[in-house]
N, C-alpha and C positions, 0 to 999 in steps of 0.2 A: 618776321618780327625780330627788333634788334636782342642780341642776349643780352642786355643791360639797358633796362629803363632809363632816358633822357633824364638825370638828374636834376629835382628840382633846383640845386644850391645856382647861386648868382654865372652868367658864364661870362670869361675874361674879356670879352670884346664888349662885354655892358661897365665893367666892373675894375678894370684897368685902373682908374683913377683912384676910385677910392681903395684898392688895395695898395696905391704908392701912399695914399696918405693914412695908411694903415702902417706901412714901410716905417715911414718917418715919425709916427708917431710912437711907435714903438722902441724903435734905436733912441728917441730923444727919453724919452722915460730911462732906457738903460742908462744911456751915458750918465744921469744924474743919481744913478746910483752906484755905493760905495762896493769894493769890493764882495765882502759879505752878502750883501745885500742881489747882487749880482749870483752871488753862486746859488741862493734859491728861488731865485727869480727866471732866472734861466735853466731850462732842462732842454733832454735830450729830445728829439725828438723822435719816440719810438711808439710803438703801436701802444703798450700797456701803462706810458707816460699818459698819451694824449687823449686814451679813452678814459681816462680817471677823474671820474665828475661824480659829483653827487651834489643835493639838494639840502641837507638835512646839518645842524649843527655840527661839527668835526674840525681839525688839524687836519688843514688840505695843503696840496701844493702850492708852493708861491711864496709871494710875499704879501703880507698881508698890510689893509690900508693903517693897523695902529703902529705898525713897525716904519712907516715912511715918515719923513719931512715935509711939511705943509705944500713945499711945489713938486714934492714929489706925487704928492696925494692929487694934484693939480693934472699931475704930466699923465696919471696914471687913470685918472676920468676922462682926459680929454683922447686916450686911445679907445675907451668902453664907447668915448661919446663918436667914433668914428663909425661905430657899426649900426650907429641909433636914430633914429627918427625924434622930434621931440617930441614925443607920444612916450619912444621906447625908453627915453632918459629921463624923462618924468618916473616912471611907474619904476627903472631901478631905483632909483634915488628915493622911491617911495618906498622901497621892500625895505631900505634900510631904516628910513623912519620908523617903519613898522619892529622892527628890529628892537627900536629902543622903547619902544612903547612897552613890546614883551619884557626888555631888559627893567623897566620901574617897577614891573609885578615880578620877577624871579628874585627868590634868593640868592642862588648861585648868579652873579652878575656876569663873570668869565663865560658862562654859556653861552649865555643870549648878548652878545657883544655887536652895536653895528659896524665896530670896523673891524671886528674878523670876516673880513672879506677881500679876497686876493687878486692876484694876478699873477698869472703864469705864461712865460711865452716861451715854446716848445719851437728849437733848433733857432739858427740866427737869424730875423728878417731879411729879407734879399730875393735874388732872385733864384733861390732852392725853395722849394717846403719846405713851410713853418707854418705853425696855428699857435693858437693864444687864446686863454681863458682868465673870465671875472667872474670871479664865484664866492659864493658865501649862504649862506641859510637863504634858502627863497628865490635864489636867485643862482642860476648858469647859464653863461655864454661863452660858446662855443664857434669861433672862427677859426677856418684851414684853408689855407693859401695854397694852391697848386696853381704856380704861374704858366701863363699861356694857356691853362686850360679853367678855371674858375673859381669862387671863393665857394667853401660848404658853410653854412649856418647854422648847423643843428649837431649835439640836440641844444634846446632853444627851451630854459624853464624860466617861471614865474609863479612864485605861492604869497599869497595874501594869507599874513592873520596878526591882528584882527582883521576881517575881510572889510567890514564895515569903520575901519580905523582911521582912514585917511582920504584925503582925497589928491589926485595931481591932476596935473592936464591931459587931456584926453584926446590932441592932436585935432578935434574937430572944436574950435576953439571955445572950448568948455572944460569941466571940472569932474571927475570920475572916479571912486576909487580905485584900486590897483587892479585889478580882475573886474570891475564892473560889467564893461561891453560885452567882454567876453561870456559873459553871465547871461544879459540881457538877451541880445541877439539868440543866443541859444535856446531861451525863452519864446524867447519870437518864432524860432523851429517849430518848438513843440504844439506852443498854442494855434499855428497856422495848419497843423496836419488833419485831414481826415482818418475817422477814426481806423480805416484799413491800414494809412499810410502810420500812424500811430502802432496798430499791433506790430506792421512790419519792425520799426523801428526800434523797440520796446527790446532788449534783452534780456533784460533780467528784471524781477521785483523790485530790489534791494541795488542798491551803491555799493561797488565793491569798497573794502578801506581804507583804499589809496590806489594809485595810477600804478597801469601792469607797465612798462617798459623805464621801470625804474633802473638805476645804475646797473650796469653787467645785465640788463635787461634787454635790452632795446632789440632787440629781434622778435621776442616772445610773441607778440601780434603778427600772425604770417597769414592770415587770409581774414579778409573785412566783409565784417557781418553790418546787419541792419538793416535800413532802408537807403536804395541808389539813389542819388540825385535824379535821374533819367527817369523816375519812379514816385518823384514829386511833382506836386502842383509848383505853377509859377511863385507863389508867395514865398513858401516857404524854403525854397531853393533859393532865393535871391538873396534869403537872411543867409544861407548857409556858404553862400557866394562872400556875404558881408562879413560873416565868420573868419572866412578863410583870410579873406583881405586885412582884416583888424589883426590874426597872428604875424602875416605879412610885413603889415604896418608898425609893428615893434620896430624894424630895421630902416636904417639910412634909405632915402629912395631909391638912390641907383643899385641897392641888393634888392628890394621889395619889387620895383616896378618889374626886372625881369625874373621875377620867381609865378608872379600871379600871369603874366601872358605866357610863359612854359607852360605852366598848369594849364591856362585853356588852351592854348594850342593841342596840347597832351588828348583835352578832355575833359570835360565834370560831370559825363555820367557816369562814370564809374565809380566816383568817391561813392561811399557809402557814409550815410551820418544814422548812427547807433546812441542810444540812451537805457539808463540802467537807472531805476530808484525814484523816487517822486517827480511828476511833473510839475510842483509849483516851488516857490523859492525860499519857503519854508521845509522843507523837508531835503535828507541826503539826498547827493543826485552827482550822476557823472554821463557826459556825453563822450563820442569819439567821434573824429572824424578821418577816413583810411581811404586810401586807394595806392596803385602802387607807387609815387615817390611823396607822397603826402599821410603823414601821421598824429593829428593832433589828438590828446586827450586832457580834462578835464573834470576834477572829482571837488566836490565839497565834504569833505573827510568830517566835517564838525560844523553846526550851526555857522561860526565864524571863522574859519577855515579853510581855503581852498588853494589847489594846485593845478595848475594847466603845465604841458610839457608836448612838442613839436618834434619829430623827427624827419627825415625825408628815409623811408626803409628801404632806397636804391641806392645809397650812399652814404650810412655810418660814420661821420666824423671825417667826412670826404675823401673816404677809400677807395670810391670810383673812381673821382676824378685824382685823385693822387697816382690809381693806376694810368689811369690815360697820360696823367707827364710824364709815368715812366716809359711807354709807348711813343709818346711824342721827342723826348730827350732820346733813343734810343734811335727816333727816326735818323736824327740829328748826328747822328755818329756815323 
């Protein structure tokens, strides 16, 4: 057994193209920015730089989209919309709607803002590591560049609220809100299990009150509970199949398409899919879904509320594959 699990993040022989047009689209956004604007936009590219994410209202790194020029605002979607599926660029573009919808019912307006939300690109694009992040309340993405060896995607979030607020396209050409499928299908899980395959599944009573592998988190989940895929009926494995493919499917196809054949190549009896708090969609409820380069989780924190979050726990913010160029550049010497 290899000492490091096959990384599920995209590998460069799939992914070569769209990380040039990650390249360029990237450098074109700088160049169109003014000095200033340039020096917080631009970081280092250092461990405690690039693991600096979070979900939740704040002054984050970057440049934020109220601080840009209309084609800056322009240059700086159409790098978000390089890593996106139109599925995945519907449903950002929806977290910001949603954004302003919180923004007409808050007092403080500066809180709930939709274009505090940034972007940050961590070392120069080229042909060294570098990653780059879009972030703002509800919403982080997470791309790292290790040329010659692959892109990482994770971690990979999206939060709806109001959940019931909006609707965007839904990539199957239809209308969904932001978290919808994701909801649904999970549903589909539950209500397909018999009732053994249920107790097994079952974790807890109760919804925890938010997702464990939150910022400075993301290791916390180190062995997956639940019920194995390998341990289900045909039904409800195929929704969990459909699951996985729909977090998948947030992403451009040439990152998705070779994430989901890694994955079954890998395996999917071993993923485990885990549920905690009510089985119907009225009440709390959070699902998981683990195994070793696959981590998704999903909680309904509030009636109209909800948070999904994606990692791959073999490769952190693409530490593995970042080691492997250093191995391969070193080959190289």
């Amino acid at each position: 057994m290899p000492p490091h699990p096959t990384p599920v993040g995209a590998p460069w022989e799939s992914c070569a193209t769209i990380a040039a047009l990650m390249t360029r689209s990237a450098l074109a956004l700088i160049d169109l920015l003014d000095p200033a604007q340039r020096g917080v936009t631009l970081l280092p590219f250092t461990a405690d730089g690039h693991r600096d994410w979070d979900y939740r209202p704040r002054t984050r790194p970057g440049l934020p989209l109220r601080a840009m020029r209309e084609d800056q605002r322009t240059a700086c979607w159409h790098l978000v919309d390089t890593a996106l599926s139109a599925a995945g660029a519907a449903k950002a573009r929806g977290v910001l709607a949603l954004e302003a919808k919180l923004q007409e019912r808050a007092r403080d307006k500066a809180y709930r803002d939709p274009l505090n939300y940034a972007v940050a690109v961590y070392g120069l694009p080229g042909e060294v590591p570098w990653a780059w992040r879009f972030e703002g309340h509800h919403v982080s993405l997470t791309l790292t560049l290790a040329p010659g060896v692959g892109i990482a995607v994770t971690p990979h979030f999206f939060g709806a609220n109001p959940f019931s607020g909006l609707v965007v396209a839904d990539g199957h050409g239809g209308l969904e809100r932001v978290l919808e499928r994701e909801s649904a299908l999970a549903f589909a899980v539950v209500g397909g299990l018999n009732a053994n395959e249920l107790s097994r599944a079952l974790i807890a009573p109760e919804a925890p009150p938010d997702f464990l592998t939150g910022p400075g988190r993301e290791d916390s989940l180190r062995t997956p509970v639940g019920l194995p895929l390998g341990a289900m009926g045909d039904g409800p494995r195929l929704m969990v199949e459909r699951l996985v493919d729909t977090f998948f499917g947030h992403l451009a196809p040439d990152l998705a398409l070779p994430l989901g054949r890694r994955l079954r190549q890998a395996g999917l009896d071993g993923l485990h899919f885990a549920w905690a708090g009510g089985t119907t969609p009225d009440r709390l409820h959070y699902y998981r879904i683990h195994g070793p380069t696959l981590l998704v989780e999903y909680d309904r924190t509030e009636p109209d509320h909800a948070h999904s979050v994606w990692h791959d726990p073999s490769d952190h913010f693409g530490e593995d594959q970042l080691r492997r160029h250093r191995e391969l550049a070193h080959k190289h010497h």
